[in-house]
N, C-alpha and C positions, 0 to 999 in steps of 0.2 A: 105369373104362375110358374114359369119355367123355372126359373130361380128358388122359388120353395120348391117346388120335383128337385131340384140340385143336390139345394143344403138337405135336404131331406132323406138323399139317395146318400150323401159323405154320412149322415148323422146315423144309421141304419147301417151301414159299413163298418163305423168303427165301433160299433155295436161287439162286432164281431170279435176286436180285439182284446177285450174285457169282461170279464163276467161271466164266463161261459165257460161252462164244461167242456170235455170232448167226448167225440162220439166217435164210434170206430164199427158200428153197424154197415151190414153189405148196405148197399146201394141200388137205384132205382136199375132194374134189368128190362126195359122197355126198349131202351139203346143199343143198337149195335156196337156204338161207339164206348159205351161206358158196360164196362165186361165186369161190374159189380167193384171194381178197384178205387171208385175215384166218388167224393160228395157229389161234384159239381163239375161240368165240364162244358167248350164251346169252342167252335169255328169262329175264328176271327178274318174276314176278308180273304175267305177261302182255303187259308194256306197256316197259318198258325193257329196251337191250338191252345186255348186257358182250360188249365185244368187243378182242380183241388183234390190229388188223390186222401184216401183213405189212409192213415197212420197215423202211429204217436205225436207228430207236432199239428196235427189237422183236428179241426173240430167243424159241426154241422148241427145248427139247432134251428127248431122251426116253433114258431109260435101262434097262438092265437090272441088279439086284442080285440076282447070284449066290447070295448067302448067304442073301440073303432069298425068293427066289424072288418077286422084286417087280420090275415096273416101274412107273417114274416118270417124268413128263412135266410140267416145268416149264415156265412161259411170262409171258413182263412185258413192259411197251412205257414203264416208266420209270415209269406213272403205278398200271398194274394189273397184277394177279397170279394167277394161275394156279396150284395146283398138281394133279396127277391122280396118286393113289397106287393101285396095282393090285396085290394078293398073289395069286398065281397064276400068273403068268409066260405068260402065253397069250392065244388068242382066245377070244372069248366074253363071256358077262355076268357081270356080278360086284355083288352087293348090296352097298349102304351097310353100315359093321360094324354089328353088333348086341353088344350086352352080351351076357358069357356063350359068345355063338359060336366051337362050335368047328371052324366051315368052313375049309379052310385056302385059302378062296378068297375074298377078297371086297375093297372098294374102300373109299377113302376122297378126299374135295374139298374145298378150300377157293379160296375166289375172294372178288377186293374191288379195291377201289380203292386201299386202303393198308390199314395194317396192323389202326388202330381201325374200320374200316368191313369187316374181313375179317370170311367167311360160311364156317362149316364144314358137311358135311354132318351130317346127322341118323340115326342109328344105326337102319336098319330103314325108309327112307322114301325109297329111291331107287336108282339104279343107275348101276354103267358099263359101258359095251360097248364091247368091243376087235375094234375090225373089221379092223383089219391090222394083226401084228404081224411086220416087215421084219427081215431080216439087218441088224449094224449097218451104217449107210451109207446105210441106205433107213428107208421109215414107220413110224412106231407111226401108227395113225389109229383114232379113237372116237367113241362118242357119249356124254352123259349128261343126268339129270334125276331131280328127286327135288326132296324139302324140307332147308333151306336153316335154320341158326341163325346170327344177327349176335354179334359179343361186346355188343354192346348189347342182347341180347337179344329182338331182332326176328327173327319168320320170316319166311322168303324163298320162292318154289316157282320151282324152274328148272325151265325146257324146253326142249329143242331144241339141247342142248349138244354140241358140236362141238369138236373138238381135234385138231391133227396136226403131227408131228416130229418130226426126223429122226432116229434112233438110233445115239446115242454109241457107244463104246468102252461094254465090259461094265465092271462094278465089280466086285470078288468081294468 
């Protein structure tokens, strides 16, 4: 199971690098940290920060899948990558998947700089929160934080993760 979360988190990433408009809408202001400038942002092991601010080479789109009963919230600035996977289709919190789990609620992340320094989440070690989820046209906006695996197999512990974007056209 952890290996489909993986490919699953790369496949949802480079989502991001194709196909997709940009968005240049403010941003979620729930954050201290995110002063309306930035799609996506995160504490990395206390002390660095990943951030996708808002501008021309940045883009942020969130979706709904129907079929899935999923959305998803991609986001890049050419250099970094975002991706936010939510089964559940709503507001609320949603745990990292867990092997075995049969919630038919729960979330999955990856983020990095590119695609060898990409970080997936950890199965059981974190969460996401869907604090508004908008008609398409308007926000998806969240938070997240949890522990963090590198494909080099480094752990990571995010905090203070922040994300927001506008919502596509639904997918079925």
């Amino acid at each position: 199971m952890k290996n489909v979360v993986c490919v699953l988190c790369v496949v949802f990433s480079a989502l991001s690098f194709v196909g997709c408009s940009k968005d240049e809408a403010p941003t979620n202001s729930n954050n201290n940290n995110n002063t309306n400038t930035t799609h996506a942002s995160a504490t990395i092991d206390g002390s660095s920060t990943f951030s996708i601010p808002i501008g021309a080479s940045s883009m942020a789109r969130g979706y709904y899948i129907k079929s899935e009963n999923a959305v998803t919230c991609v986001f890049s600035d050419g250099a970094k990558s975002l991706s936010v996977n939510v089964f559940g289709g709503t507001t609320g919190s949603f745990p990292f998947l867990e092997d075995g789990n049969t919630e038919k609620r729960w979330a999955q992340i990856s983020l990095g700089n590119s695609l060898s320094d990409m970080s997936a989440s950890i199965a059981g070690e974190g969460s996401v929160t869907i604090t508004k989820f908008g008609a398409v046209g308007e926000k998806i906006e969240g938070t997240f934080s949890g522990k963090f695996m590198t494909f080099k197999g480094e752990m990571k512990v995010v905090t203070n993760g922040t994300f927001s974007a506008i919502r596509a056209e639904d997918i079925d």
